[in-house]
C-alpha positions in Angstrom: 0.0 0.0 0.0 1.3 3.3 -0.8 2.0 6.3 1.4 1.1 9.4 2.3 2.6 11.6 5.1 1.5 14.7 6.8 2.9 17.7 7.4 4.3 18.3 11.2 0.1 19.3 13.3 -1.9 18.1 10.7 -3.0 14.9 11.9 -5.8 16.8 14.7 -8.7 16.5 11.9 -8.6 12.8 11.4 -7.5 12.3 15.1 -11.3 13.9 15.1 -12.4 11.4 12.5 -12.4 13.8 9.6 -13.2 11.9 6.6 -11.2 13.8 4.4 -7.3 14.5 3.6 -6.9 18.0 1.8 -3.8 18.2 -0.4 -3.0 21.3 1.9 -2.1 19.0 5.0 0.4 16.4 2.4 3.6 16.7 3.0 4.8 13.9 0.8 3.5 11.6 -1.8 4.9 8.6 -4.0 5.8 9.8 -7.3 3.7 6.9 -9.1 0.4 7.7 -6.9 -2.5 7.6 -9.3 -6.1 8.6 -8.8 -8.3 5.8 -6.9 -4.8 4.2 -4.8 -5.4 2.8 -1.6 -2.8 4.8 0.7 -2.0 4.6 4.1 -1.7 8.1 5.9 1.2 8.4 8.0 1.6 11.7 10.8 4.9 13.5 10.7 6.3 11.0 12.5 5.5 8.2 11.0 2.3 6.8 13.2 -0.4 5.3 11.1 -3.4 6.9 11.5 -6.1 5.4 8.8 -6.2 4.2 5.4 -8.0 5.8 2.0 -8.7 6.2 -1.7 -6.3 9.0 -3.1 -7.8 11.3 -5.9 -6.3 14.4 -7.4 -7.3 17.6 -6.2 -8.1 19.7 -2.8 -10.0 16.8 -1.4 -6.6 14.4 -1.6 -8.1 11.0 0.3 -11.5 10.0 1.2 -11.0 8.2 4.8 -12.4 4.1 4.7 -10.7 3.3 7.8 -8.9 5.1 10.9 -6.1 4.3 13.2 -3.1 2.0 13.4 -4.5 -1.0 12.8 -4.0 -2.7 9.0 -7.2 -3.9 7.1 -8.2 -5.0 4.1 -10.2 -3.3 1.7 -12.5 -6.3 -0.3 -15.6 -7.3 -0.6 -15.5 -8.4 3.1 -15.0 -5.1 4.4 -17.8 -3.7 2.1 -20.1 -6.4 3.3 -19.9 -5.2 6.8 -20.4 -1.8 6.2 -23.4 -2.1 4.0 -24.6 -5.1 6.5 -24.2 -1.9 9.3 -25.9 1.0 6.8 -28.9 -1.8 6.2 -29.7 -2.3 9.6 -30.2 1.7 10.6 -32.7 1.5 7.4 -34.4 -1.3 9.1 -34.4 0.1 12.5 -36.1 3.3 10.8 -38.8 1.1 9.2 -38.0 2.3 5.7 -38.5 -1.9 4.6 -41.9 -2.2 3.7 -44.5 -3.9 1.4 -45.4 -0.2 0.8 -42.0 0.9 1.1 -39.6 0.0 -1.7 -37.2 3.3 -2.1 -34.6 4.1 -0.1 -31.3 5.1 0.6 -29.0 2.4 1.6 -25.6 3.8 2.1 -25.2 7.8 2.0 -21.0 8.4 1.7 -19.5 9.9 4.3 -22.8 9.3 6.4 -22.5 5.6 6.3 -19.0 5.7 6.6 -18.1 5.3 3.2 -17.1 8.4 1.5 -17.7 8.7 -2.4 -20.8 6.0 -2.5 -24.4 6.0 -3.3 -26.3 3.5 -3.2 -30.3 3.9 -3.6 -33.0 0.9 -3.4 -35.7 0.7 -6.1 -37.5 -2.4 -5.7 -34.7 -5.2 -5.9 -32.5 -3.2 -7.9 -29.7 -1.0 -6.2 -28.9 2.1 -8.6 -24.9 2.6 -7.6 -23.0 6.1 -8.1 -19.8 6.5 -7.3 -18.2 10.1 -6.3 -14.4 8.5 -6.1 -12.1 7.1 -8.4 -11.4 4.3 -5.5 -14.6 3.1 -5.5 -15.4 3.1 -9.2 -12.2 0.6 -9.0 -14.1 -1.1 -6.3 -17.3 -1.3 -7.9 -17.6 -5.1 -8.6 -16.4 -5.6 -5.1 -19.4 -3.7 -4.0 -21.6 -5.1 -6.3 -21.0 -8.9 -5.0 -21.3 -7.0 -1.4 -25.2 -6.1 -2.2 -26.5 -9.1 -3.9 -24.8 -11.0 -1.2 -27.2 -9.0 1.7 -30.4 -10.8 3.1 -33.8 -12.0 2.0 -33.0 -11.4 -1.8 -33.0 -7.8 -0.8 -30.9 -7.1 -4.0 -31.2 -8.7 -6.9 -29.5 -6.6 -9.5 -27.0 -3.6 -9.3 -27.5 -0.5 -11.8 -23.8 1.8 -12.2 -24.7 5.2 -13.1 -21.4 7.5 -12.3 -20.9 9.4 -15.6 -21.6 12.5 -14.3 -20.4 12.1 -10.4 -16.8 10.9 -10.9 -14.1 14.1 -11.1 -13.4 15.0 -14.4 -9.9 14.9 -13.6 -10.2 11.6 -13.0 -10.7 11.0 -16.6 -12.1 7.7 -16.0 -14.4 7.3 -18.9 -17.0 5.3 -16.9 -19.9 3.5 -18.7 -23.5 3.3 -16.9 -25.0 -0.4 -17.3 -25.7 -3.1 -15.4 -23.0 -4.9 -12.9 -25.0 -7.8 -11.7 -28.3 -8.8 -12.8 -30.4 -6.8 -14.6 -34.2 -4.5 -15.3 -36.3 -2.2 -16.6 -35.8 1.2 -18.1 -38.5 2.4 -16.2 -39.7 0.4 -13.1 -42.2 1.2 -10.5 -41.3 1.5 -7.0 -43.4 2.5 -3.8 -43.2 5.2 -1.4 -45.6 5.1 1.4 -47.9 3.3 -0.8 -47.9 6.0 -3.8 -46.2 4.2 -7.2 -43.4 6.0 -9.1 -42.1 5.2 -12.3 -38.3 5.3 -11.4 -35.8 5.8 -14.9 -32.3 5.4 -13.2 -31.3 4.6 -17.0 -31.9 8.2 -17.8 -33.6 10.4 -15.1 -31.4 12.5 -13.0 -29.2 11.1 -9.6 -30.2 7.4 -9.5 -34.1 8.4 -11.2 -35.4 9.8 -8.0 -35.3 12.1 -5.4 -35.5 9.7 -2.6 -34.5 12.6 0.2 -37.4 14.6 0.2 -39.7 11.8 1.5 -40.8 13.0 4.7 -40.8 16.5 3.2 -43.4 15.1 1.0 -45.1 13.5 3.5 -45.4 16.5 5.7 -47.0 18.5 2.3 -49.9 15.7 1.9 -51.0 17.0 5.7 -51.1 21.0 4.9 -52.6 19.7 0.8 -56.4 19.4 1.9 -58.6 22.4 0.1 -55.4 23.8 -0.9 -54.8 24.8 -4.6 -50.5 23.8 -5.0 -47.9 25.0 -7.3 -45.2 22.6 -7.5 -42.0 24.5 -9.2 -39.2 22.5 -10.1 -40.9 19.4 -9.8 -39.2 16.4 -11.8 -41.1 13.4 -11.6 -43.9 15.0 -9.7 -43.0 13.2 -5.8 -44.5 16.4 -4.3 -47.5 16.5 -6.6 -48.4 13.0 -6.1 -48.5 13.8 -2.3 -50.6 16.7 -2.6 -53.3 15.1 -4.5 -53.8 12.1 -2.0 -53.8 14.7 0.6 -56.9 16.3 -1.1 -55.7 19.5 -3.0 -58.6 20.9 -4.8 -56.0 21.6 -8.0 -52.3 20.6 -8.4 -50.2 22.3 -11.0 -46.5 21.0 -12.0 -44.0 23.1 -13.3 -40.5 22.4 -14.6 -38.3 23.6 -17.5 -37.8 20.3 -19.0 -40.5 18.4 -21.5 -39.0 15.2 -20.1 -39.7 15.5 -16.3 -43.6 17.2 -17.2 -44.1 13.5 -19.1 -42.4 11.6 -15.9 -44.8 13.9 -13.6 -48.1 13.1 -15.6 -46.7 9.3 -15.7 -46.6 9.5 -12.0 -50.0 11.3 -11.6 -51.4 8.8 -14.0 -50.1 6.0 -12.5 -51.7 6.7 -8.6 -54.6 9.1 -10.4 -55.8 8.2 -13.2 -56.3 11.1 -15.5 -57.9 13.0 -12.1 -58.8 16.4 -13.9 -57.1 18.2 -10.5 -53.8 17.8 -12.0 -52.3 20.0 -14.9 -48.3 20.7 -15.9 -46.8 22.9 -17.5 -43.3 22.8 -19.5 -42.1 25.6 -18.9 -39.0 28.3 -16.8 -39.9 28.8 -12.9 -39.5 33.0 -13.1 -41.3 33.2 -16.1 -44.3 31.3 -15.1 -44.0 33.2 -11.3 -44.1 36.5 -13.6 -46.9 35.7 -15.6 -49.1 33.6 -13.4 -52.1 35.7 -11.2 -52.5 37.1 -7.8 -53.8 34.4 -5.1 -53.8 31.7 -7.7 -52.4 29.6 -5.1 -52.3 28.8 -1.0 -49.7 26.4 -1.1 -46.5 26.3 -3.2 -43.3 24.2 -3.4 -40.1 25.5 -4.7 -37.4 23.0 -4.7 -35.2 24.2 -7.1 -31.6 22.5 -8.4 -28.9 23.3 -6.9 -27.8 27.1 -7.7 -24.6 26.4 -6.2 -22.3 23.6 -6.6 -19.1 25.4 -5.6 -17.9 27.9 -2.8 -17.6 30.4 -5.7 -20.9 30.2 -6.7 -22.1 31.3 -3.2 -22.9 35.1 -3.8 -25.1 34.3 -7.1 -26.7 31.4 -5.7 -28.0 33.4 -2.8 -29.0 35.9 -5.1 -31.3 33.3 -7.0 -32.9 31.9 -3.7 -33.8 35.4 -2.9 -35.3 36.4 -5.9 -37.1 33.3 -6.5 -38.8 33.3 -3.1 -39.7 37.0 -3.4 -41.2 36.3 -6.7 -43.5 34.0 -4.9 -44.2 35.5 -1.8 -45.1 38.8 -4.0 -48.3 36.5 -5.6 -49.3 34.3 -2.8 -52.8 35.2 -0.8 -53.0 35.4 3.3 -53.3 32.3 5.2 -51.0 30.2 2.6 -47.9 28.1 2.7 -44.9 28.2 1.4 -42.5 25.1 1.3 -39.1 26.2 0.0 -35.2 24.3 -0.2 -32.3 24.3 -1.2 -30.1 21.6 -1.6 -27.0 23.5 -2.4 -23.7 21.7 0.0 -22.2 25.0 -0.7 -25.2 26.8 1.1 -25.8 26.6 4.5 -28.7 26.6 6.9 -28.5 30.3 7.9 -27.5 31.8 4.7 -30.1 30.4 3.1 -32.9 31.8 6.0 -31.1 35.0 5.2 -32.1 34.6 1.6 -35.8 33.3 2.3 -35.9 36.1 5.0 -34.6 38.7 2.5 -36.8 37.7 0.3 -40.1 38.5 2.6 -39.0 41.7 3.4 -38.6 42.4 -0.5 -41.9 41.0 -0.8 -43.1 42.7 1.7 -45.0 39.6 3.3 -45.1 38.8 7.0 -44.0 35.3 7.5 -43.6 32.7 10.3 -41.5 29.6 10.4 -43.8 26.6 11.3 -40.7 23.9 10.6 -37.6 23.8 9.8 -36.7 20.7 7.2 -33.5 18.6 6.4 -32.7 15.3 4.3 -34.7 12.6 6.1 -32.9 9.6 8.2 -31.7 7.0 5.3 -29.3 10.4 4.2 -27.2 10.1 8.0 -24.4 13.1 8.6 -21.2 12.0 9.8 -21.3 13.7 13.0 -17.6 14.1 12.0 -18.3 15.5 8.9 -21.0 18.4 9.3 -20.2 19.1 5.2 -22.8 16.1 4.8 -25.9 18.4 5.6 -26.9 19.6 2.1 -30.4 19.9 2.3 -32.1 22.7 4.2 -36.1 23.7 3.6 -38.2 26.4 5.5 -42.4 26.4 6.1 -43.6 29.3 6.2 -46.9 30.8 7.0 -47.6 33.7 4.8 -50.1 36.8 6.5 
């Protein structure tokens, strides 16, 4: 195994569990390191103190394992950390007849930094953020089929667009074990998505805005909703079993307005309550009416994916939420996110709160939303909390 030391005092962070290396704290490296080595980490004076995958750039090694003692990174070792991420998601009851979506291992929140792995049904849709585990893929595949109960029968690879370019890796999305469908249904509490991990974005769905959803269907009864940004429709869906007298779904792309009205079809019927609209969020805030809605959702992509998109990004939340708030009667609610890493939880109340003021609305918090339990933070690793989301009570 290759090594990597330290410069003299900066060992504290992963003495802290840190699972991250920045290139900043390297003193020395082998000169035939490539991206995706497994590399011990040494301290200034030669201590062990974990083992990693090495990848060009600031974020030098992605932490698998810390301290002095030596393991082995194979399927093994995969199997047990997987075996560990599966039973939180069975202690949080997420395995259900009317449960089949979920998140079973979460990176750095599952203790394994630069992997995705989401549930549909029997298939598990992997990503992989690292060149060390794209080398490790089959390894990981053989660890999921091998888990309980038939839980997972086939493993999807989608990493095109997750790996670093630098990496220049070149990898191809298709089937490592088993195989499916190019568009299979799974269930969330009991409502029926068609899930395209083939070609939808992520793995084919937004799996981390469950109980967000779930929390809409209770405030959706007599309400008319706007759902902005709205992909394959999970928020509409919700709304409409939660009795909305009128749900309309917005989003810029043609593609995700036909996976929406698949989805409301599919639960629905053709329920006449439902309409959608291809077309850009601020135009159709511009053009639509006064009061035409009590309840909206703006879930947006993120604005910004990088520290140095911070200042722009915030000036998007802000002007998207006053462009709201500007049209939306007394007594209605507002359920808005953003699932920007690079933004956190107060700057982007600061925006929202901006935002009222520009509006000129008076607005009260009624709760205050993250990812849900399946996507754990690294207590370790606070960077993991990406997605914040405010309800508001508009006067």
């Amino acid at each position: 195994m290759k090594k990597i030391i330290l410069q003299k005092g900066r060992e504290d962070s992963l003495q802290r569990y840190h699972p991250w290396v920045f290139s900043g704290a390297i003193k020395s490296l082998p000169d035939d390191i490539e991206d995706g080595d497994l590399v011990q980490i040494l301290a200034a004076d030669g201590k062990q103190l974990g083992i990693g995958h090495y990848q060009v750039g600031s974020i030098a090694v992605k932490m698998l394992h810390f301290g002095s003692e030596t393991v082995t990174i194979d399927e093994t070792f995969y199997s047990r950390r997987i075996a560990a991420a599966l039973d939180v998601r069975r202690a949080l009851g997420l395995l259900r007849d009317d449960n089949t979506a979920f998140r079973l291992v979460h990176g750095e929140g599952d203790f394994l930094p630069g992997l995705v792995v989401d549930v549909y049904g029997h298939t598990a849709v992997m990503q992989a953020h690292s060149p060390g585990i794209h080398f490790d893929r089959d390894k990981i595949a053989a660890a999921l089929t091998s888990l309980p109960d038939n839980l997972v029968t086939s493993v999807y690879y989608k990493s095109e667009t997750t790996l670093p370019f630098k990496a220049q890796l070149d990898p191809v999305n298709d089937y490592l074990v088993g195989g499916g469908h190019a568009d299979d249904v799974a269930i969330e509490n009991g409502l029926r998505f068609h899930i395209d991990w083939l070609r939808g974005q992520k793995t084919g769905f937004f799996v981390d805005q469950r109980e967000n959803r779930c929390l809409l269907e209770k405030f959706s009864r007599g309400r008319r909703v706007l759902n902005m940004f709205c992909y394959t429709g999970g928020f509409s869906v919700y709304a409409m079993r939660g009795g909305a007298t009128l749900v309309h779904s917005v989003d810029s792309s043609a593609k995700a307005i036909s996976l929406t009205d698949a989805n409301i079809s599919l639960n629905f019927n053709c329920d006449s309550r439902h309409k959608s609209f291809a077309e850009d969020a601020f135009k159709y805030l511009d053009r639509m009416e006064n009061g035409a809605y009590d309840l909206v959702i703006l879930d947006p992509p993120a604005f910004a994916k990088r520290k140095s998109a911070l200042r722009n990004a915030l000036i998007g939340y802000r002007k998207l939420n006053a462009a709201a708030l500007q049209k939306m009667p007394s007594g209605s609610v507002l359920f808005t996110f953003s699932c920007s890493q690079a933004v956190n939880r107060e700057q982007f109340r600061l925006a929202v709160f901006s935002a009222a003021a520009q509006a000129k609305r008076r607005v009260r918090i009624l709760h205050q939303l993250s990812q849900p339990a399946d996507h754990p933070i690294n207590i370790y690793h606070p960077e993991g909390e990406y997605l914040k989301g405010l309800v508001l009570w508009v006067e």
